[in-house]
C-alpha positions, 0 to 999 in steps of 0.5 A: 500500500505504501508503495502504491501511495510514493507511485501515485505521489510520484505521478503527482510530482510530475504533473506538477512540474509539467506545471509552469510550462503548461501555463507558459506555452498555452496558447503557442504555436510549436512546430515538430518535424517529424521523420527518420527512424521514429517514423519507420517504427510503428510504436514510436510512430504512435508515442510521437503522435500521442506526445503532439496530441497531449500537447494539443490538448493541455493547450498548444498550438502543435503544427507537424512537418514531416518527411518520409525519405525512407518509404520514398526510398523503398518505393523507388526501389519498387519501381527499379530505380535507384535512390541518388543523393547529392550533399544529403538531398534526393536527386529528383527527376519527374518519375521520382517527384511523382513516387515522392508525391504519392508517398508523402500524401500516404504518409500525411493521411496516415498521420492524420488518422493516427492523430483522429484516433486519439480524438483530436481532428487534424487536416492533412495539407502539402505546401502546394495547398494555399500557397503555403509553400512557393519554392524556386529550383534547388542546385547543390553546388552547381549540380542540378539535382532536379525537382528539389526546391528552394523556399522562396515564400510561405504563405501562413494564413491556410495554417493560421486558419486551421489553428483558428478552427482547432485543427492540428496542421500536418503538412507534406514538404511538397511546393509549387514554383511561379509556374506551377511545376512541383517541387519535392522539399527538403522537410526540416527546410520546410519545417524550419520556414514554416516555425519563421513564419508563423513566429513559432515559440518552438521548433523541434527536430525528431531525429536519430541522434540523441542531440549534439556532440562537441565531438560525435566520438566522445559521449562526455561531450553532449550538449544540452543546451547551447545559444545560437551565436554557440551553435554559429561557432561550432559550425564554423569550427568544423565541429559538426559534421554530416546530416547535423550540419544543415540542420543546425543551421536550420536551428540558429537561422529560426532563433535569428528569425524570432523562433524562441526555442528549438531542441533536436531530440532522439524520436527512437526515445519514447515520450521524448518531446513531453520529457524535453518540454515539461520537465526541467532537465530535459532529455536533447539539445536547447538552442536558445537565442543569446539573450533568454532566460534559462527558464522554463 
């Protein structure tokens, strides 16, 4: 009986914690990025959806930006094809933008229906509905990679009009230029545009690593929390290598831009985004601007 007394106080304990935050972020918007291998495992799959879901329920304005490489990579296997990348980006021509359509718009819906099952409505959008996302053609150091795009404008008023509504916005990395062709996006380019502008209070990254190193070889060297003018040094000391890169650019180019706070999180760890967000140790890597306040 004493045991189940010092669980229950436990539960409570937490709740309690989680407090504060709740009472900070009601009312805001909170951007996720969603894929990699949190995306590939059905369990983790439903652990990310129910965190974005309690989030929307306890009174934030959740929006999901999400990829869907490796099904896009399977698929085009399917169809005998071979996946090319160059710096990371999927080298797209016409038949690989229209296996990437498809896939993405399966995904999208499946996110959908996981999301309505625990009995919050979501709506499903790629950036081509209400122009949110306008892109230009992409090169990666002068290579023609085909249809990947740059964005060049987000129009936020289809995502602003859904969080009116009580919607949860997912939205599928798929754009149009001023002539209309579609264009496959980069996701964390899409989600790090979309937090920008949306004046998003947060922006998180699910990733496959459990946040930044100093040095990826030495596990002493995490980093829990680093300021932007920080995050700019270690990119400009060489210290990050590989996928990090960009994404850590993405990261300090949102604080620049009025996004408060952005974590990178290990989604392979159940329950990451509520342990980072409600709780004051948190469980990845903070980037926040040079002047706040450490809490919450």
């Amino acid at each position: 009986m004493e045991k189940d007394m010092e669980k229950v106080m436990q539960k409570a304990e937490v709740l309690i914690e989680a407090l504060p935050y709740i009472q900070k972020f009601n009312r805001k918007i909170i951007v996720v990025k969603y894929g990699g291998s949190a995306m590939s495992n059905e369990e983790l799959q439903k652990n990310v959806i129910k965190d974005v879901t309690l989030l929307k329920l306890v009174g934030f304005k959740p929006i999901i930006v999400h990829g869907g490489g490796k099904e896009i990579s399977r698929w085009v296997g399917k169809v005998g094809k071979e996946a090319k990348f160059v710096n990371g980006l999927r080298v797209t021509d016409a038949e690989t933008m229209e296996i990437a359509e498809m896939v993405l718009g399966k995904v999208n819906k499946q996110l959908v229906t996981m999301v309505q099952e625990l009995g919050v409505k979501a709506v499903g959008i790629s950036g081509k509905d209400g122009g949110l996302l306008q892109v230009e053609k992409k090169y990666s150091d002068g290579q023609d990679i085909g249809f990947v795009g740059d964005i060049t404008k987000v129009d936020p008023k289809v995502l602003y009009d859904m969080l009116e509504k009580d919607f949860l916005p997912i939205v599928a990395p798929i754009g149009l230029d001023n002539q209309f062709q579609t264009y496959n996006i980069n996701a964390d380019d899409a989600a790090c545009a979309i937090a920008k502008a949306v004046g998003a209070d947060k922006l998180v990254f699910l990733t496959d690593v459990e946040g930044l190193y100093r040095d990826f070889n030495d596990k002493s060297s995490f980093i829990g929390r680093l300021t932007a003018t920080e995050a700019d040094e270690l990119i400009n000391g060489g210290y990050i290598g590989g996928g990090m890169l960009p994404k850590l650019a993405n990261c300090t180019s949102a604080i620049k831009n009025g996004v408060n706070r952005v974590h990178i999180l290990d989604g392979r760890i159940p329950h990451c985004l509520l342990l980072e967000i409600f709780t004051r140790k948190g469980v990845g890597t903070a980037i926040i601007s040079d002047d706040e306040n450490v809490e919450p």
